[in-house]
ROSE-4610 file (N, C-alpha, C; in Angstrom, 1 decimal, always signed):
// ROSE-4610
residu = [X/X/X/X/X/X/X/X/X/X/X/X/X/X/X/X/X/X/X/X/X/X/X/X/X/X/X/X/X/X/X/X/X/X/X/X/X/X/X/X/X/X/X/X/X/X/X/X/X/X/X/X/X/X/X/X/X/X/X/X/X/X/X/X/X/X/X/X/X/X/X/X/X/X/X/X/X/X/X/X/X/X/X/X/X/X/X/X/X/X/X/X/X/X/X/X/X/X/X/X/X/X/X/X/X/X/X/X/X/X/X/X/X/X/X/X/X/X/X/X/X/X/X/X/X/X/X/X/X/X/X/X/X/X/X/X/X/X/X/X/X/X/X/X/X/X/X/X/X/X/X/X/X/X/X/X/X/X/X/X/X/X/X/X/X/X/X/X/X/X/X/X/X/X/X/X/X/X/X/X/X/X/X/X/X/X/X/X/X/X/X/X/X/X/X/X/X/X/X/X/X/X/X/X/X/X/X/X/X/X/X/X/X/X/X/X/X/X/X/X/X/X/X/X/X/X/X/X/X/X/X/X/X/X/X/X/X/X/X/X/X/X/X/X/X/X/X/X/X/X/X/X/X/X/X/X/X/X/X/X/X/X/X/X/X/X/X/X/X/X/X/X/X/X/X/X/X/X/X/X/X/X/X/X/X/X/X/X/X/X/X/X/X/X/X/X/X/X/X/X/X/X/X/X/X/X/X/X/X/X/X/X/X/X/X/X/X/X/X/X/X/X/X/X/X/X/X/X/X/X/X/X/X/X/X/X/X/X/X/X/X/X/X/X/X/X/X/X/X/X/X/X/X/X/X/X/X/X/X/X/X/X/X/X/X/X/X/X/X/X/X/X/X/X/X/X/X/X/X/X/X/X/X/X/X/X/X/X/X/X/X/X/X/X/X/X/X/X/X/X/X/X/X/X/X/X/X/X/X/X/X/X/X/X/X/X/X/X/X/X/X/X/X/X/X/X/X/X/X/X/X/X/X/X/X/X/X/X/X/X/X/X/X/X/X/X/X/X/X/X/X/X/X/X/X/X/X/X/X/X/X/X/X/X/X/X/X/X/X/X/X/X/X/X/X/X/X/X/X/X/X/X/X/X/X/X/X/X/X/X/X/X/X/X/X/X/X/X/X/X/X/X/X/X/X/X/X/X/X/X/X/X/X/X/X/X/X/X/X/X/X/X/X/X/X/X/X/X/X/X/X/X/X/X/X/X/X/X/X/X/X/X/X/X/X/X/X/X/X/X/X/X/X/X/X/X/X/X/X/X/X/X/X/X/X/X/X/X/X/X/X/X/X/X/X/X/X/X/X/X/X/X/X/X/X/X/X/X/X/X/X/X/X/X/X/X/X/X/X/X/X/X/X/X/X/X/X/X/X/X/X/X/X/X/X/X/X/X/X/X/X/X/X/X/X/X/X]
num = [1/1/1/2/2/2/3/3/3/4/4/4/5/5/5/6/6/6/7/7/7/8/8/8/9/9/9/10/10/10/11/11/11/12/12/12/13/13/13/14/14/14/15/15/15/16/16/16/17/17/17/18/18/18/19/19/19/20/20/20/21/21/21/22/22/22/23/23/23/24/24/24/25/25/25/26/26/26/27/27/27/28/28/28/29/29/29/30/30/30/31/31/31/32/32/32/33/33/33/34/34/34/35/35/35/36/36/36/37/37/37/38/38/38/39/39/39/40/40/40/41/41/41/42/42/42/43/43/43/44/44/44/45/45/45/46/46/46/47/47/47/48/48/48/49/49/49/50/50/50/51/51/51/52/52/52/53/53/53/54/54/54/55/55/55/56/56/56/57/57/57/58/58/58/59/59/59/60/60/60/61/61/61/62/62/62/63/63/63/64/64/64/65/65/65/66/66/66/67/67/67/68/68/68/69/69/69/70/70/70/71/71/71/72/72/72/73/73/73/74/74/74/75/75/75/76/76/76/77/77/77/78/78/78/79/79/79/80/80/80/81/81/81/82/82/82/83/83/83/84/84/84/85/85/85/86/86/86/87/87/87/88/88/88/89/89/89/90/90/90/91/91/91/92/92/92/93/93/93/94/94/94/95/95/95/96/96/96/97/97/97/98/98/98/99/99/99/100/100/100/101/101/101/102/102/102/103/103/103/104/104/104/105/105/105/106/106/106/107/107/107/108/108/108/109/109/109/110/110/110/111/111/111/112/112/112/113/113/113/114/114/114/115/115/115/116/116/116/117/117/117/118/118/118/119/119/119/120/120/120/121/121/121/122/122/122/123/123/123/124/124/124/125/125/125/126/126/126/127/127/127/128/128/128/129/129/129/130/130/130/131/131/131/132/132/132/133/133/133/134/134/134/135/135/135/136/136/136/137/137/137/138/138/138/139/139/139/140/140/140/141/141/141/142/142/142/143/143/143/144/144/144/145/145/145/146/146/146/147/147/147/148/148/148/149/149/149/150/150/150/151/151/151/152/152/152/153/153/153/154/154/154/155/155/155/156/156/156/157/157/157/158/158/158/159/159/159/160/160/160/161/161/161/162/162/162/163/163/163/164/164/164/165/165/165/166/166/166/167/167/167/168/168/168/169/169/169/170/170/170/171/171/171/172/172/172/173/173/173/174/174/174/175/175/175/176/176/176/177/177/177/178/178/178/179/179/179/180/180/180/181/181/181/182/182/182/183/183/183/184/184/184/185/185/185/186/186/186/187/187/187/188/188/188/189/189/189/190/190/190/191/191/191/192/192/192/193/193/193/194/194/194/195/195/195/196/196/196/197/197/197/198/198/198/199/199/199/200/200/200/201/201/201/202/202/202/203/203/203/204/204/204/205/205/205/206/206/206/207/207/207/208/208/208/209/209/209]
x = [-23.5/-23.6/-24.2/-23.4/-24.0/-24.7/-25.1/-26.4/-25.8/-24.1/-23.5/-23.6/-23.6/-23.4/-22.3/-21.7/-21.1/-21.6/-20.9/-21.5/-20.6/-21.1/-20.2/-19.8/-19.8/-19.7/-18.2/-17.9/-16.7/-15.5/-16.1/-15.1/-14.6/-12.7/-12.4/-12.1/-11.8/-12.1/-11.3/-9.9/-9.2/-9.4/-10.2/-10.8/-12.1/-12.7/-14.2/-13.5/-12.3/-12.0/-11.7/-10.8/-10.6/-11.5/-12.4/-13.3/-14.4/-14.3/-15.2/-14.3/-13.0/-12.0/-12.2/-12.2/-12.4/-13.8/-14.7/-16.0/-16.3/-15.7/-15.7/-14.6/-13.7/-12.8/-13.9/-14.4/-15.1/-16.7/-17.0/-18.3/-17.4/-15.9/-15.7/-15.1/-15.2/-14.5/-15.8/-16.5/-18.1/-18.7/-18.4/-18.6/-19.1/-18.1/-17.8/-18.5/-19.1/-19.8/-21.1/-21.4/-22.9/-23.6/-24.5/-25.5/-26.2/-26.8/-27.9/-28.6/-29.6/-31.3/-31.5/-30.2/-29.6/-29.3/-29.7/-29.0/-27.3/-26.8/-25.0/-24.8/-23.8/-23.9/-22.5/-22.3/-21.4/-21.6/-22.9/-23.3/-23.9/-24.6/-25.8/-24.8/-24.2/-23.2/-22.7/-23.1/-22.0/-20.7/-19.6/-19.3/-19.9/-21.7/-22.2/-22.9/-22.2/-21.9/-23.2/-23.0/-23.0/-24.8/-24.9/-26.4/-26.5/-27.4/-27.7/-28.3/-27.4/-27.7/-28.6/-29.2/-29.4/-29.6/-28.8/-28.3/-29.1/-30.2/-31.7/-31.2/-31.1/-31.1/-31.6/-32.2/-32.6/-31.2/-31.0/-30.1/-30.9/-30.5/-30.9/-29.7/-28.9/-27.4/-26.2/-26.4/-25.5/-25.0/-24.8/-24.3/-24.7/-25.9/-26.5/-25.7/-25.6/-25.1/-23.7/-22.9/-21.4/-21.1/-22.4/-21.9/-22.2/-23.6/-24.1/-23.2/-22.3/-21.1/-20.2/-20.1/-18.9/-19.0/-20.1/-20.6/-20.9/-21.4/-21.2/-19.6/-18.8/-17.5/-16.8/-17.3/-16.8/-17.5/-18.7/-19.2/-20.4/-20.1/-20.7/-22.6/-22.9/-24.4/-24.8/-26.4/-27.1/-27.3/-27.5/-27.6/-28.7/-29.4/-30.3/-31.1/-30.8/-31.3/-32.6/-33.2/-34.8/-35.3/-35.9/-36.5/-37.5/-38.3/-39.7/-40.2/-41.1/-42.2/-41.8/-42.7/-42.6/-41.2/-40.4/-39.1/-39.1/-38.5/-38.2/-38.0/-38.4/-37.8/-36.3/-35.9/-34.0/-33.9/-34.8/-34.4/-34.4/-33.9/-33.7/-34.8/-35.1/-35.7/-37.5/-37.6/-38.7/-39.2/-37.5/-37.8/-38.0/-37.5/-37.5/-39.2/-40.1/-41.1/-42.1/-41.5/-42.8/-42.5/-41.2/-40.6/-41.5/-41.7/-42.5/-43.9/-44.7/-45.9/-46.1/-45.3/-45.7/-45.7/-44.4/-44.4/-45.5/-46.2/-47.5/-48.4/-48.8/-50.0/-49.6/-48.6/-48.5/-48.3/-48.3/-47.9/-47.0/-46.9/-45.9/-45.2/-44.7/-44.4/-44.6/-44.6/-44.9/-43.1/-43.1/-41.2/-41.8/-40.7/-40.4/-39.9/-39.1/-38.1/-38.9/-38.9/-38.8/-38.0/-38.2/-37.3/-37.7/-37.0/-37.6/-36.7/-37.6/-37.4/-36.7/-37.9/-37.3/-37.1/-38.1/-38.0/-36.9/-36.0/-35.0/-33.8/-33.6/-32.8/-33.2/-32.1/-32.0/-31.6/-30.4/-30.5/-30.6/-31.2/-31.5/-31.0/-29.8/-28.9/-29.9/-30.6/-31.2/-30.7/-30.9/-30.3/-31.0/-30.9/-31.3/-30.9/-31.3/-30.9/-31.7/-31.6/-32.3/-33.4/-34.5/-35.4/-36.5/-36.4/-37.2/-37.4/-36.0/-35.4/-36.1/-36.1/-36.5/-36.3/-36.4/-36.0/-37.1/-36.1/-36.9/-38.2/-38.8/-40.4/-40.1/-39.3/-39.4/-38.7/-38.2/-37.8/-38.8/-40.1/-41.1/-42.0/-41.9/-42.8/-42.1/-40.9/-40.3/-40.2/-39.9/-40.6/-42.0/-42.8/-44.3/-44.7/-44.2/-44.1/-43.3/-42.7/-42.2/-42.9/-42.6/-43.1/-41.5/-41.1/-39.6/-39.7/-40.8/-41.1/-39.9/-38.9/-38.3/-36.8/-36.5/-35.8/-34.7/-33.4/-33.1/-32.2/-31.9/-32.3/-31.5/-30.7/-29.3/-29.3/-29.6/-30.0/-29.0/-28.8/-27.6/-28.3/-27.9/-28.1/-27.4/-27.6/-26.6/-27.9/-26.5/-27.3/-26.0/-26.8/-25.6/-26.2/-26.1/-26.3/-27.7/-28.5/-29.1/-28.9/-27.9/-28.2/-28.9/-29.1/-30.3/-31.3/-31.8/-32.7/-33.6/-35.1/-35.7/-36.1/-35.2/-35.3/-35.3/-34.4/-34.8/-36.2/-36.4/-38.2/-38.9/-39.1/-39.6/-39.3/-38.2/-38.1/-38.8/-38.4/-39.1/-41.1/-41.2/-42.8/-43.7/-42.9/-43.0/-42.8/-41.7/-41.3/-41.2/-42.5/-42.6/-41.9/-42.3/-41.4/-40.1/-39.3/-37.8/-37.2/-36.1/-35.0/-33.9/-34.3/-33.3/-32.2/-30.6/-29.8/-29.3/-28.6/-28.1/-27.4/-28.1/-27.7/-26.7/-26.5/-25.0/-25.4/-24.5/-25.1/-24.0/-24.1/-22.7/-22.9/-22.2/-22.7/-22.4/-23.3/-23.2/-21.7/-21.2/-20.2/-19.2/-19.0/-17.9/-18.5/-19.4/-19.4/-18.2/-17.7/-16.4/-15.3/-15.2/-14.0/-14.3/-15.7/-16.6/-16.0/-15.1/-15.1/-14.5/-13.6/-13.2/-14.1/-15.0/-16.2/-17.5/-17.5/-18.5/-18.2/-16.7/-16.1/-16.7/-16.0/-16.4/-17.9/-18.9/-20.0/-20.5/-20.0/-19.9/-19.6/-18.4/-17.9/-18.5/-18.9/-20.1/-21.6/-22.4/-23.2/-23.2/-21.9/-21.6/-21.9/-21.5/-21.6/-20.3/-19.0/-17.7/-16.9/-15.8/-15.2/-14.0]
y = [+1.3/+2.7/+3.5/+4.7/+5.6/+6.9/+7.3/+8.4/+9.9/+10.0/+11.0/+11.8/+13.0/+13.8/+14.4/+14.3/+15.9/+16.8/+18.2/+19.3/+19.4/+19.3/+19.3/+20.7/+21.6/+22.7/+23.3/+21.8/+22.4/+21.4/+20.4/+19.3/+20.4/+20.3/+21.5/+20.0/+21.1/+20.1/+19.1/+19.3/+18.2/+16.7/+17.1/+16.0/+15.9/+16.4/+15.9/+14.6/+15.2/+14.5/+13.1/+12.8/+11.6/+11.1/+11.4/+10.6/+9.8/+11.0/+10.5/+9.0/+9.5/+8.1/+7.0/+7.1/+5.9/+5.7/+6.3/+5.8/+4.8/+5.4/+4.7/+3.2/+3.5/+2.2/+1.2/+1.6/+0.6/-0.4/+0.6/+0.4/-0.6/-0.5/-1.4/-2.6/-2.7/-3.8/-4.5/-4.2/-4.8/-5.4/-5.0/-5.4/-6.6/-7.1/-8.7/-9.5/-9.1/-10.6/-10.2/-11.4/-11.7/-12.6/-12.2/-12.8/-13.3/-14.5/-15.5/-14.8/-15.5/-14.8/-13.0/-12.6/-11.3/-11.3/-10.0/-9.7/-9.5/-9.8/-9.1/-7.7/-7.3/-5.8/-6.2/-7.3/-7.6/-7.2/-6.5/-6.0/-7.1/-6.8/-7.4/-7.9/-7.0/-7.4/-9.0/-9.3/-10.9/-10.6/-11.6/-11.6/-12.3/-12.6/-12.9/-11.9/-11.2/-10.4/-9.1/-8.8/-8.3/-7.9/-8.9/-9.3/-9.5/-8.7/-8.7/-10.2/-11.1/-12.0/-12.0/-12.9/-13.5/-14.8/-15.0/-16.4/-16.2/-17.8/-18.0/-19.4/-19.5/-20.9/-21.3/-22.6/-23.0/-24.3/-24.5/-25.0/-25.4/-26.9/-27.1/-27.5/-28.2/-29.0/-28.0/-27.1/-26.0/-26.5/-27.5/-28.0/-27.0/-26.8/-25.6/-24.8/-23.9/-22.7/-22.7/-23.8/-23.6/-23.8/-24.5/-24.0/-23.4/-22.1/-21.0/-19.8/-20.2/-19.1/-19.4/-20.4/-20.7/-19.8/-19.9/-19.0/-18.0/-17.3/-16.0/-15.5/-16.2/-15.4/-15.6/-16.3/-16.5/-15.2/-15.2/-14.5/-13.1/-12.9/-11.4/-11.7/-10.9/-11.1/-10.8/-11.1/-10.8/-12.0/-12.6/-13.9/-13.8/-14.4/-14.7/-16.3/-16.7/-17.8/-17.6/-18.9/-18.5/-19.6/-18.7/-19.3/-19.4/-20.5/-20.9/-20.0/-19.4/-18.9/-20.0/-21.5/-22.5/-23.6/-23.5/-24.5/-25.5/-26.1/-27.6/-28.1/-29.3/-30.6/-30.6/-30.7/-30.6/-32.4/-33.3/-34.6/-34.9/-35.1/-35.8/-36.7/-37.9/-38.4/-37.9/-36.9/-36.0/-35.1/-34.6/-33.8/-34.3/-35.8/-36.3/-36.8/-37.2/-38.0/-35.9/-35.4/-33.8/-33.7/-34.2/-33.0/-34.3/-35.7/-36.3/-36.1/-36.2/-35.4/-34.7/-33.0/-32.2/-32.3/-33.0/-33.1/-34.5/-35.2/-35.8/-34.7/-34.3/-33.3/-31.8/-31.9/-30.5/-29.0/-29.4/-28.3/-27.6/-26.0/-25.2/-24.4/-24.4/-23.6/-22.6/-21.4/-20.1/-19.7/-18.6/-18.2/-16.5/-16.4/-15.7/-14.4/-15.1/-14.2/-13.5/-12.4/-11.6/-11.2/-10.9/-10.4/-9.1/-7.9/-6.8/-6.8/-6.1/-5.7/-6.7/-7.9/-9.3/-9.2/-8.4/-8.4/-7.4/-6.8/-6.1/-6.9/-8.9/-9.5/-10.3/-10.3/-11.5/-13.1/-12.8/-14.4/-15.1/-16.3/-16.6/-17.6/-17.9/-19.1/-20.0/-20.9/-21.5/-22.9/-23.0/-24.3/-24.5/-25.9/-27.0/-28.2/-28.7/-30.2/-30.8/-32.3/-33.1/-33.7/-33.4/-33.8/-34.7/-36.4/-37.4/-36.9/-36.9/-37.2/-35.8/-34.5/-33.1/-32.3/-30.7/-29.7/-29.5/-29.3/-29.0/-27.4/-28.2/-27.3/-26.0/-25.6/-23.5/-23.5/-24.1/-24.0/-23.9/-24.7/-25.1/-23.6/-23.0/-22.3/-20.7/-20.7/-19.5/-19.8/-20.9/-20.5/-20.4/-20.5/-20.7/-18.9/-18.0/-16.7/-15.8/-15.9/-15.1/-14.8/-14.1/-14.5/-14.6/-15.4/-15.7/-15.6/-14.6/-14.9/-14.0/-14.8/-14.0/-14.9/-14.7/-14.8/-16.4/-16.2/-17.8/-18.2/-19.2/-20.1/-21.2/-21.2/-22.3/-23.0/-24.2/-25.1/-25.6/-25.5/-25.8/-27.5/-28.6/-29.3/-30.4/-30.3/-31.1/-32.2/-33.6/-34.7/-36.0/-36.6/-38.4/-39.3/-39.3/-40.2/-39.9/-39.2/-39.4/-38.1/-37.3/-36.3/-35.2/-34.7/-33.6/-34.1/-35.2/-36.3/-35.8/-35.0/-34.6/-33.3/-32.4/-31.1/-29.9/-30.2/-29.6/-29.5/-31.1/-31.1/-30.1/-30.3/-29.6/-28.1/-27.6/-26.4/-26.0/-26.7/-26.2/-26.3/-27.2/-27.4/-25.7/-25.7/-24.4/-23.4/-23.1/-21.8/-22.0/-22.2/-22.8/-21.7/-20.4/-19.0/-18.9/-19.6/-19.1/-20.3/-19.8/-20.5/-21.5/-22.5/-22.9/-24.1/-23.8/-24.2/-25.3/-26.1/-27.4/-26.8/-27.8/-28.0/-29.1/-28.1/-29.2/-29.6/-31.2/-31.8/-31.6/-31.5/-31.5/-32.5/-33.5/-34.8/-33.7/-33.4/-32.7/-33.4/-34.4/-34.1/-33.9/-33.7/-33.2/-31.3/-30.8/-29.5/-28.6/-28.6/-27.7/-28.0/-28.7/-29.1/-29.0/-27.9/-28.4/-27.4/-26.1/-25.1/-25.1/-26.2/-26.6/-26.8/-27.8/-28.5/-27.0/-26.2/-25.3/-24.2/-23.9/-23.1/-23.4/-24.9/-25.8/-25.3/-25.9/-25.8/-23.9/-23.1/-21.9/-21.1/-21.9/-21.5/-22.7/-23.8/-24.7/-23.6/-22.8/-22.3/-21.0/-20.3/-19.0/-17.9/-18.5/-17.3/-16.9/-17.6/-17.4/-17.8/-16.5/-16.7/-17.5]
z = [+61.8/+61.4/+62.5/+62.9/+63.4/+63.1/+64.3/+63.5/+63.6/+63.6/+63.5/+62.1/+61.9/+60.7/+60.5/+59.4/+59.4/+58.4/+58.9/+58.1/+56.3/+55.8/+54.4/+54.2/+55.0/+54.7/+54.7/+56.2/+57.1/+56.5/+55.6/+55.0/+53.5/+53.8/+52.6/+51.5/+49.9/+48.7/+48.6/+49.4/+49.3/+50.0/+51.3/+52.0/+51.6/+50.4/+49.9/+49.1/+48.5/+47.1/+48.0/+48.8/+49.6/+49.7/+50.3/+50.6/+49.4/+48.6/+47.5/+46.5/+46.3/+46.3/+46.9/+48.2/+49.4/+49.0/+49.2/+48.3/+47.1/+46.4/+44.6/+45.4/+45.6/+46.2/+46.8/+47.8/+48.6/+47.4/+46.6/+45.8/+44.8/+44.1/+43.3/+43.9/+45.2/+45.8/+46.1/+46.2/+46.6/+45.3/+44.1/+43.2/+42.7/+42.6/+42.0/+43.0/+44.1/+45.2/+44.7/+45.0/+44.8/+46.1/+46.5/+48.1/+47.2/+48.2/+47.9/+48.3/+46.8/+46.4/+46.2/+46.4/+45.7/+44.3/+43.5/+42.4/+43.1/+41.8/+42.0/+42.2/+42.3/+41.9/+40.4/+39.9/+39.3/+37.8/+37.5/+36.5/+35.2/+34.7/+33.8/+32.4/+31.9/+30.6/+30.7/+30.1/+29.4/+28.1/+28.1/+26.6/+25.9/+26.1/+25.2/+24.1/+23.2/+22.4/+22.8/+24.5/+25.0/+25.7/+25.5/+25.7/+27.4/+27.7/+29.3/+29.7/+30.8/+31.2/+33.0/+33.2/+34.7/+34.7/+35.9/+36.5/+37.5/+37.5/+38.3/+39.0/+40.2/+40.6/+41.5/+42.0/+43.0/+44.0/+44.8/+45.4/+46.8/+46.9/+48.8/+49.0/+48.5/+49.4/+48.7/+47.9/+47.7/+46.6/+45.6/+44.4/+43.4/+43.2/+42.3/+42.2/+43.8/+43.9/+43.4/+44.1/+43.4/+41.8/+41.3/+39.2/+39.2/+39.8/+39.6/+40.3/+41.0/+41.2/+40.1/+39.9/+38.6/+37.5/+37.4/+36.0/+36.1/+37.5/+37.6/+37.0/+37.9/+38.0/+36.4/+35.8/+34.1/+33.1/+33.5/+32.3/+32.9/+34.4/+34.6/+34.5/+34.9/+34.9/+36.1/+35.9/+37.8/+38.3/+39.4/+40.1/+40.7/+40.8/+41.8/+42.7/+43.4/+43.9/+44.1/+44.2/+44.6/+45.6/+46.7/+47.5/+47.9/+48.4/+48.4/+50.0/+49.6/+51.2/+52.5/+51.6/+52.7/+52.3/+53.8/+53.1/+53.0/+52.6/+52.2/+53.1/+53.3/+54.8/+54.9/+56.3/+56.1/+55.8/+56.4/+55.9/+54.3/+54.0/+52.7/+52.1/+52.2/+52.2/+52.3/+53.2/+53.2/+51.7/+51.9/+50.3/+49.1/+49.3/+48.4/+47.7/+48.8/+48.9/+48.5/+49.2/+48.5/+47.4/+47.1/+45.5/+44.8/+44.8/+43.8/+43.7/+45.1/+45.1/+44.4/+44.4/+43.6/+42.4/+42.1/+40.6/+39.8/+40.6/+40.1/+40.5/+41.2/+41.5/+40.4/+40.2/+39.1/+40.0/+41.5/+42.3/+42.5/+42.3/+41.9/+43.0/+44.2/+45.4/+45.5/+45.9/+45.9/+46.3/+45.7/+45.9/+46.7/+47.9/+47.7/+47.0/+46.2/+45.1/+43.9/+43.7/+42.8/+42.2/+41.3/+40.0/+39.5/+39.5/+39.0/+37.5/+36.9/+35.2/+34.4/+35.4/+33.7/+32.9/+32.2/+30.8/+29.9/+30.7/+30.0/+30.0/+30.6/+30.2/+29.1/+28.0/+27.2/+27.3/+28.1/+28.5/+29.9/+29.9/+31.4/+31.6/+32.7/+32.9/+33.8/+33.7/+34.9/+35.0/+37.0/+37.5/+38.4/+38.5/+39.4/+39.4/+40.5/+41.0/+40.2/+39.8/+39.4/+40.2/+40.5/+40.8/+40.3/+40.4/+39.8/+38.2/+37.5/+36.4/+35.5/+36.4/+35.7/+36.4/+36.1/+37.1/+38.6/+39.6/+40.6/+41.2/+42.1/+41.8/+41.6/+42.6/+42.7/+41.3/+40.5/+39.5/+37.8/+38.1/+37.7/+38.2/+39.2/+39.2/+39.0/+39.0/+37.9/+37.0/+36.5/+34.9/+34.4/+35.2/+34.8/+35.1/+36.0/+36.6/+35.8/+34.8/+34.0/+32.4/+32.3/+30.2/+29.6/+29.0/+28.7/+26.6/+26.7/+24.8/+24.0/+23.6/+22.7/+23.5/+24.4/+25.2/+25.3/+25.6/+25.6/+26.7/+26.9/+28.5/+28.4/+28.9/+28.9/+30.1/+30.4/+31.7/+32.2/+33.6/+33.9/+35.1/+35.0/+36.1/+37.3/+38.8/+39.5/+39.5/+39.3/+39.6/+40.3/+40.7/+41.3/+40.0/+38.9/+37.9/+37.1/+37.3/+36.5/+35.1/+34.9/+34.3/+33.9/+32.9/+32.5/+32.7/+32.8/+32.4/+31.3/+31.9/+31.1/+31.3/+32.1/+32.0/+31.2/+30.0/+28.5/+28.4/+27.4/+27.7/+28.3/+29.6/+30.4/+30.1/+30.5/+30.0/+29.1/+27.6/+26.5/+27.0/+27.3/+27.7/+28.1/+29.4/+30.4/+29.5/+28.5/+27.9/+26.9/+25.5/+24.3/+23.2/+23.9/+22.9/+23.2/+24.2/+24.3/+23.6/+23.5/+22.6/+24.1/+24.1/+25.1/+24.1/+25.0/+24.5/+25.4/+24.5/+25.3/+26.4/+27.6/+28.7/+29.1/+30.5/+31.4/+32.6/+32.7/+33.6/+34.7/+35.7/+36.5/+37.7/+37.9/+39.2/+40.7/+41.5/+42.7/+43.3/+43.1/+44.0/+43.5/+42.0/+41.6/+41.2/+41.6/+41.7/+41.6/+43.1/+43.2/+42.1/+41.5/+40.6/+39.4/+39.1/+37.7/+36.9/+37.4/+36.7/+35.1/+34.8/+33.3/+32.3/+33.3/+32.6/+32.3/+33.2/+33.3/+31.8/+32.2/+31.0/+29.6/+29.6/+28.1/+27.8/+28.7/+28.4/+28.0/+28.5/+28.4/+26.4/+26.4/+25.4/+24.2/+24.6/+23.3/+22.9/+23.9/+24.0/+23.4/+23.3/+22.8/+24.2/+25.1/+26.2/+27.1/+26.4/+26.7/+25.4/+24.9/+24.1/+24.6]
């Protein structure tokens, strides 16, 4: 961007109108994408009988994110990924040995991520990887950071065999006033190919007709 102006005075109404076109053009083309750990600009409406959704996920190997794009692009809503202050180890095996730590010590990460005007959504799509057979930490500590009373919570999870495990549970534990609905398990390496499977689960839950 440059720091040029023009004078509006000297632009006549036929070249305001252009431009204000090319304007609205470029804002509805931008639309539909959504950035990590960004809201959408894809708008809040679901066809879940019209109930303002957000889609909350955590992702390290990107399995998360690609059901949590799946389901953006099905059913509209705001997205947001969440990420921790302090990152995660890139070795595997590293992460694997903190993410149990915490989850015997009961320690919650600190996120980055905020969320402005939680409480004007009704439903919260949340995901995570399976972490030692429950949802993982930054996930643990947005739900413990919100008040979700009233509210209901459809769990989405990537795993290599172990499934939902006990993430429901948990969920419900963390958010004893929301209403959470059965959850899907999706194996991270069949992610990209999950979108039939994502649908189904969509349309079992009442969040796609």
């Amino acid at each position: 961007m440059n720091n040029k102006t023009e004078d509006t005075t000297m632009v006549n109404p036929s070249r305001r109108n252009l431009l204000k076109y090319a304007v609205a053009g470029l804002l509805a083309g931008v639309a539909g994408q959504a950035l990590p750990g960004l809201p959408s600009l894809h708008g809040a409406e679901t066809g879940a009988g019209g109930k303002k959704a957000l889609i909350v996920y955590y992702s390290r190997s990107g399995n998360t994110r690609e059901i949590a794009n799946q389901i953006h692009a099905l059913v509209g809503g705001d997205v947001v990924e969440l990420q921790t202050v302090a990152p995660y180890p890139d070795e595997y095996s590293a992460v694997t040995k903190q993410a149990k730590e915490e989850l015997q010590q009961g320690v919650k990460p600190q996120l980055k991520t905020k969320i402005a005007d939680f409480a004007s959504y009704d439903v919260i799509i949340v995901g995570s990887p399976n972490w030692w057979n429950t949802i993982a930490s930054p996930v643990r500590t947005f739900l413990s950071e919100y008040d979700f009373s009233g509210k209901t919570i459809a769990p989405f999870i990537t795993h290599e065999g172990s499934g939902l495990g006990a993430s429901a549970l948990d969920i419900t534990k963390l958010c004893p006033k929301a209403k959470v609905l059965d959850g899907l398990a999706v194996r991270g390496k069949n992610a990209k190919s999950a979108r039939s499977e994502v649908s189904e689960w969509l349309r079992k839950i009442g969040m796609l007709k």
